[in-house]
C-alpha angles and dihedrals in degrees: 000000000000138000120250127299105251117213115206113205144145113268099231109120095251085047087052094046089057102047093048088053084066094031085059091038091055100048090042084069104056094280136140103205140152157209135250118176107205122191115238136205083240092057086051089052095075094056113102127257081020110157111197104234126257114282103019115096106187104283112122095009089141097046122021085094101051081045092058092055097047093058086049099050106242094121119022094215140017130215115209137171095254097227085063101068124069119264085249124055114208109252089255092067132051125199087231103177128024103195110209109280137253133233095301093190127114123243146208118231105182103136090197097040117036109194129036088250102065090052114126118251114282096013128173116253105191103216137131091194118109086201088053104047089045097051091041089050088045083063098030124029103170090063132108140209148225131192102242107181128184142056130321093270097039078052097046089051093044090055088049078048090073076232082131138358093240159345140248106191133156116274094221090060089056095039095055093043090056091251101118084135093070085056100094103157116023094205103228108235092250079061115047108358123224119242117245113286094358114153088024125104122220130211123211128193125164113272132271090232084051115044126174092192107004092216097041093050096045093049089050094047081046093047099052098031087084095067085062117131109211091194094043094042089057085044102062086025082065095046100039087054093051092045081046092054090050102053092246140163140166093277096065130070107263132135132186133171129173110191119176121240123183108293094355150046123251119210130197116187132168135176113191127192106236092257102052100239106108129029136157117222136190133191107193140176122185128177117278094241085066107112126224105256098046092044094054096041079055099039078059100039094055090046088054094050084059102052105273097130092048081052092045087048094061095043112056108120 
């Protein structure tokens, strides 16, 4: 027999609902499992006068850390928000289970003003997000933005504050948290793209080729890869290929979302200049027997044979 599953995760609210989605899942199961809350250098990073260490340039904030802990031993999986890990694990670690995934889509809190499109002129997006701010100013080009940090409800009170005008978050953060009122537009993908992954969970375990203890880490593997979503699994496979074919992070204005349709696939994609002035879009649908890989690598060459690598080039920050 062995001792409980532990569960590594960040202890911001969203992080903890989250973990406690697999934690009750598990248990459901018929397994004992636990959770570990682990401090990140993202969850430093809100604190004020933060300055991000040398060398690390924002990539893997919320889970170098978790991860850390994972190859030590200390927990035996991590739960993360997917958009959150690289495109590519390191050998050692292995995205074991995909959960079906929430609302991915992105949406507008403005309690005066309910739609993007009824915004005053020159009006104050809070949002940290370059994809974001380049879709929002493709829409929009007279508004304006502030970097509002933190979690939902340090957001939401922020936003109360008069600090901006307004708030572009992921659905799936709000619908998870119970506060589905504060959701006043839901931004169609041809609109404002999602980013890859974005409203999935992933669930990493250590890998089979690097086991800290062979059976545990077998009879976790065994014990989460049940929560897997084949559907959604294909979806952000798809997306995270064609981010990984681009070039692209979390820090440059790319947004891809994979959604399935009776009998096919169909693909958004945008890449926006920083500014807003110039993106290239696509609407696809592909047949349902397309597999991931070949569907991503597609979903970025034909972004590339219309310009998105002369608009990348321009936007890296």
């Amino acid at each position: 027999m062995f001792a409980p599953i532990r569960i590594g995760s960040r202890g911001s609210q969203l992080a903890l609902w989250q973990a406690n989605y697999v934690l009750t899942a598990l248990r459901d199961a018929g397994y004992a499992a636990e959770i570990e809350v682990i401090r990140t250098t993202g969850d430093r990073m809100q604190s004020p006068g933060f300055v991000l260490p040398a060398g690390l340039d924002g990539k893997g904030i919320f889970t170098k850390e978790i991860e850390e802990a994972l190859a030590g031993g200390r927990i035996d999986l991590a739960v993360h928000s997917l958009k959150d890990l690289p495109t590519q694990l390191e050998s050692r670690f292995a995205l074991t289970a995909i959960p079906k995934r929430a609302d991915a889509r992105d949406v507008w809190v403005c309690e005066p003003y309910w739609a993007l499109h009824t915004l005053p002129l020159g009006g104050r997006i809070g949002t940290t997000s370059p994809r974001r701010k380049a879709q929002l100013l493709a829409l929009r080009p007279d508004v304006g933005f502030v970097d509002v940090r933190g979690n939902i409800d340090t957001r939401l009170k922020k936003l109360a504050a008069g600090e901006c005008d307004a708030l572009v978050l992921a659905a799936a953060g709000l619908d998870r948290l119970g506060r589905t009122e504060w959701a006043h537009q839901r931004f169609s993908p041809d609109e404002l793209c999602p980013a890859p992954g974005q409203g999935a969970l992933a669930i990493e375990t250590r890998s089979a080729s690097h086991p800290l203890d062979e059976a545990r880490d077998l009879f976790v593997r065994q014990a989460v890869s049940a929560l897997d979503h084949p559907e959604t699994r294909f979806c952000v496979e798809t997306e995270r290929v064609a981010l990984e074919a681009l070039g692209g992070g979390c820090s440059i204005p790319i947004g891809v979302h994979c959604v399935p349709e009776v009998d096919r696939w169909r693909i958004f994609a945008q890449v926006v200049a920083l500014d807003g002035e110039s993106m290239v879009a696509l609407d696809l649908e592909v047949p349902s027997s397309s597999d991931a890989e070949t569907l991503g690598e597609m979903v970025a060459n034909e972004l590339k044979a219309r310009g998105a690598m002369e608009i990348l080039s321009t936007s890296v920050q």
